[in-house]
N, C-alpha and C positions, 0 to 999 in steps of 0.2 A: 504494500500500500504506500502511498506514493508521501501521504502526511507524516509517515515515521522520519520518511529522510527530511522533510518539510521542517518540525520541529526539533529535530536534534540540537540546530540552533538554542533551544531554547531551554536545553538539559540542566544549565545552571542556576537558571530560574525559578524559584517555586511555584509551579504552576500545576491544571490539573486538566485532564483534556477529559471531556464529558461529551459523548457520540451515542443520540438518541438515534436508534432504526426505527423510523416512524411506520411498519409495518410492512416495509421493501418485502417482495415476495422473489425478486432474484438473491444474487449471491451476495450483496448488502453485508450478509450477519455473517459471514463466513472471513471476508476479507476484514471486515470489525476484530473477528475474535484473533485471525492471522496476525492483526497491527496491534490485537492487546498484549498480545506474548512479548511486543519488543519497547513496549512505551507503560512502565511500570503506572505511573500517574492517572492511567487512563480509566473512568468508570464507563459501564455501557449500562446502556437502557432503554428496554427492546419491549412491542408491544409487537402484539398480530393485526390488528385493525389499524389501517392508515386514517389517523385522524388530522393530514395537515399542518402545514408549516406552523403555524401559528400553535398550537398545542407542543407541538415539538418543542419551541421553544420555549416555552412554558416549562415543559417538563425539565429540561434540561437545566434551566436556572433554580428550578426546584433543588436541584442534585448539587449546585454550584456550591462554595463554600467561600470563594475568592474573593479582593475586594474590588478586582477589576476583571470585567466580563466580554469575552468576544463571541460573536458567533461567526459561524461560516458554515456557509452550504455544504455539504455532503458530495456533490459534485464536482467539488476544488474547480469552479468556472474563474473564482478568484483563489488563485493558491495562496498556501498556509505560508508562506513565507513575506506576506504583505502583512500578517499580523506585528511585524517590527515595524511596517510605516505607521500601523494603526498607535503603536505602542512611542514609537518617535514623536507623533502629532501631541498625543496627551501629554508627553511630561514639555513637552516645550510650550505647548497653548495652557493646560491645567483646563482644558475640556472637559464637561460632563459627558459627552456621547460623541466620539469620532463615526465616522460613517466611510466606507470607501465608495471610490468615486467611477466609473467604468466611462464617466463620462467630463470628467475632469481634464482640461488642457493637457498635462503631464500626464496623462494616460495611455498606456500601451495596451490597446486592443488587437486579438489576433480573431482571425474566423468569424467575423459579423457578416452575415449574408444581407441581402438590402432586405429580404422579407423580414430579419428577424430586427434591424435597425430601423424600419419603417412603423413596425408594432411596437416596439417599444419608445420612439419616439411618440406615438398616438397616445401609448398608456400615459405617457409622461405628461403630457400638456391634458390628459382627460384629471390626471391627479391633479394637477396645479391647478386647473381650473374650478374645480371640484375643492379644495382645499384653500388653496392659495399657499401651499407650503415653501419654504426659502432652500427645499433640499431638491434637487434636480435627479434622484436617484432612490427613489423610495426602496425600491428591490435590493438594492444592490447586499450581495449576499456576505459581506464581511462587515460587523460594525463591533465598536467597543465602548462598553457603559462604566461607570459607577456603578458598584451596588446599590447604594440608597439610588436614583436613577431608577435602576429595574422594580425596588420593592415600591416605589412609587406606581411607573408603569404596569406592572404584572399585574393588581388585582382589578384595572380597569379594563383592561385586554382582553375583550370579547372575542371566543371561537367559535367558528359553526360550522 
């Protein structure tokens, strides 16, 4: 698994890596348990029924213990090694919530098809318009919080 070698960087860190299988019915839980043999820190927690992003990460901060929280997709679309920009941004700004950015100047995107940049361009401006939020990247699937931050958000954080 590709996140073992991702985090190695970050062995001297006290850190804890928490990987909710949100009910993947392929090989998901196999290659989890291959990458928990090499990455001591690691807790898993595996449901059968896929209930959604949003629950997943719910659960997963449930699990958390730390006082600084990243998530990231399961997918590595943004890999595990941009979790040190996330970790650079905070201690130099002292940020509540870093967010990465796929659409940020300084961004190196690879494999955008125009279908798949035309749709999410549309999501984006149906968000902003719909919102009016100051973040140009609702999805993007790497961010980092504050604990108190989460215990704020989490119990308001409707799943369906």
């Amino acid at each position: 698994m590709e996140i073992h070698n991702e985090l190695s960087r970050f062995y001297d860190n006290d850190f804890e890596l928490i990987v909710v299988n949100d009910g993947s019915h392929d090989s998901t839980l196999d290659e989890i348990l291959k990458a928990s043999k090499q990455i001591e820190s690691m807790k898993i927690v595996t449901y059968v029924k896929n209930n959604g992003k949003g629950h997943a990460i719910k659960v997963g901060f449930s699990h958390a213990s730390k006082d600084l929280i990243t998530f990231l997709d399961g997918d590595l679309d943004i890999p595990p090694r941009q979790i040190e920009s996330l970790l650079n941004t905070y201690y130099e700004t002292g940020a509540d919530v870093v967010i990465q950015s796929k659409r940020h100047p300084d961004s190196l995107v690879n494999g955008v098809t125009l279908k798949r940049y035309f749709l999410s361009r549309s999501y984006q401006l149906y968000i902003k318009l719909l919102f009016n939020l100051p973040v140009s990247d609702t999805q993007a699937g790497c961010k980092l919080f504050r604990r108190e931050v989460l215990e704020t958000i989490m119990p308001k954080l409707l799943v369906k």
